[in-house]
C-alpha positions as CSV (number, residue, x, y, z in Angstrom):
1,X,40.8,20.0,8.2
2,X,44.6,20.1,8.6
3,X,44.2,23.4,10.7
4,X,42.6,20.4,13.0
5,X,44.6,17.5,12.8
6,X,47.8,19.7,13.7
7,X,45.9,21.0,16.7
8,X,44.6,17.5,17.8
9,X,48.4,16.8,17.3
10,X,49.5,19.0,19.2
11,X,47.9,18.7,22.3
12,X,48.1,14.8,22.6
13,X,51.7,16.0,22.6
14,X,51.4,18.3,25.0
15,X,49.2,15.8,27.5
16,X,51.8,12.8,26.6
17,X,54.8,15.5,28.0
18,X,52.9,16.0,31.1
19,X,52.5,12.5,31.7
20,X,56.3,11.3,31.3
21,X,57.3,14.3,33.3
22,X,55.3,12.5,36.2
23,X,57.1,9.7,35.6
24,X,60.7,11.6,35.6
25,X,60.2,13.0,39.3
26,X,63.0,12.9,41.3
27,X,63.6,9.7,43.1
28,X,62.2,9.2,46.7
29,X,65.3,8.7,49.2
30,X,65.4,5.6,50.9
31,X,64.0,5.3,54.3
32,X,67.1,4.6,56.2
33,X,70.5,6.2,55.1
34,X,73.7,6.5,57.2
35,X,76.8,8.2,56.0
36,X,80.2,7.1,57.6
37,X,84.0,7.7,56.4
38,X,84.0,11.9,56.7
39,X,83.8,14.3,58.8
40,X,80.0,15.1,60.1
41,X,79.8,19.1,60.7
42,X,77.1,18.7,63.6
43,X,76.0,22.6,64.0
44,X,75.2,22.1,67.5
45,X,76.3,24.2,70.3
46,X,79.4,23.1,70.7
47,X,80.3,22.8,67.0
48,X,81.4,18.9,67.5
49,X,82.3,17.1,64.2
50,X,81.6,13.6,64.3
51,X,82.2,10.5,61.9
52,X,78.8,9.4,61.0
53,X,75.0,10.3,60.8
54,X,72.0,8.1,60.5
55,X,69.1,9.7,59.0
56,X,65.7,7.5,58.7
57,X,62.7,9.3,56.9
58,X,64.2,12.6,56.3
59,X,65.3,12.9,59.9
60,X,68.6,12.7,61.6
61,X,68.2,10.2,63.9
62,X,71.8,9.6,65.5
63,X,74.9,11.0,64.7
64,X,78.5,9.4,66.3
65,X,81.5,8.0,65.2
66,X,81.5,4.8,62.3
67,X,81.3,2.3,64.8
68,X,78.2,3.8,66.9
69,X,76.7,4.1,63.5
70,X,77.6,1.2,61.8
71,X,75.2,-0.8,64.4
72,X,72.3,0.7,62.8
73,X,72.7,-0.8,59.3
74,X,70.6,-3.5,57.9
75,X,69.8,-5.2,55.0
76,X,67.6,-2.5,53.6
77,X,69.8,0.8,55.1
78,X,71.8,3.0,51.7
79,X,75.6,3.5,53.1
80,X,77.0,6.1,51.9
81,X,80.6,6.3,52.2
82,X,82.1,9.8,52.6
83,X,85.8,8.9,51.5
84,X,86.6,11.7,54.0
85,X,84.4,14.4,52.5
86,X,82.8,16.9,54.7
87,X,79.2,16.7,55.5
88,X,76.7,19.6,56.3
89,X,73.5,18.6,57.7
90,X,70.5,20.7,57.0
91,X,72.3,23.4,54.8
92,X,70.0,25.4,52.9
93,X,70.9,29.1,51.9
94,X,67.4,30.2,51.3
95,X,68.5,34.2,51.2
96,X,71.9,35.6,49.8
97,X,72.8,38.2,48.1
98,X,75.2,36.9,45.6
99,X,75.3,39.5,42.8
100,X,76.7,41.7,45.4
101,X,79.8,39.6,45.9
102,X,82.1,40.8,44.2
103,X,81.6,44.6,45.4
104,X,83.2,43.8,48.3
105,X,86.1,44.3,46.0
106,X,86.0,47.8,45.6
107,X,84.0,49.1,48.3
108,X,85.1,49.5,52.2
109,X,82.9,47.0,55.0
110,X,81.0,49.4,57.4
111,X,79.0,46.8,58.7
112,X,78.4,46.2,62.5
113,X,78.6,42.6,64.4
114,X,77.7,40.0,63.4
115,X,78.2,40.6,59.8
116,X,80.9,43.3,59.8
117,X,83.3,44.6,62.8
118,X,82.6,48.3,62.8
119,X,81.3,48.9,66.3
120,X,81.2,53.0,66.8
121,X,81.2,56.1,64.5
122,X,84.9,56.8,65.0
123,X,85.7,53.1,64.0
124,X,83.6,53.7,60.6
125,X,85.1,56.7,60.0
126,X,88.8,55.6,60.6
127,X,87.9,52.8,57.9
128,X,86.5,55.6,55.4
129,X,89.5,57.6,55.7
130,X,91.4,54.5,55.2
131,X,90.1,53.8,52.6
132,X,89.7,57.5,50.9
133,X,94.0,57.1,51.0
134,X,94.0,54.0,48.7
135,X,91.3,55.7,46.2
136,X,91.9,59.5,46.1
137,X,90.3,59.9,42.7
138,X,87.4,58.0,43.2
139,X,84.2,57.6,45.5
140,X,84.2,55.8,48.8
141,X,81.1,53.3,49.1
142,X,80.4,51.0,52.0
């Protein structure tokens, strides 16, 4: 009979934890949000950094400097003030290799454009020998 009531206990628990974890979601963004005050990192072509970005339903609508952007709030817009923080638009690293980082200090870059500069064979094995000079007792990896 106890074996029971703990069980029964147990999972109304378990079903009241599910439910307030619904209600703990993370909050919806509003549907109109413009930053201004900062410096806007664009990404475009050109790499132009602007003042300001409107972005209404989790889409950048305009970007420009304060003024231009300032003619977009209303009543209902969240301003965000930047206090001359740097913003990134769209910035996800969805692959990296982070353990690796700090191999870099003990190993020699043979990688070619765009991640690395080694561009021929004679290149990577200048670097090798290079780098053979500075560690003469121990292995070369790149």
């Amino acid at each position: 009979m106890m074996k029971r009531i703990l069980i029964s206990i147990l999972a109304l628990l378990v079903v009241a934890g599910l439910y307030v974890s619904t209600l703990i979601s993370a909050p919806t963004p509003p549907n109109h949000q413009v930053f201004i005050g900062g410096e806007v990192l664009t990404m475009d072509a050109d790499n132009r950094i602007a003042e300001a970005v409107s972005v209404r339903d989790g889409i950048i609508e305009q970007v420009g400097t304060t003024v231009e952007i300032s003619t977009l709030v209303t009543d209902s817009t969240a301003v965000v003030d930047l206090a001359g923080r740097t913003l990134i638009p769209g910035f996800v690293d969805a692959h990296g290799h982070f353990p690796g980082s700090g191999q870099t200090a003990f190993t020699v870059d043979l990688n070619s454009p765009p991640i690395g500069d080694t561009e021929s064979i004679p290149e990577l094995l200048e670097k090798l020998r290079a780098f053979g000079e500075k560690r003469p007792d121990g292995w070369l990896i790149g």
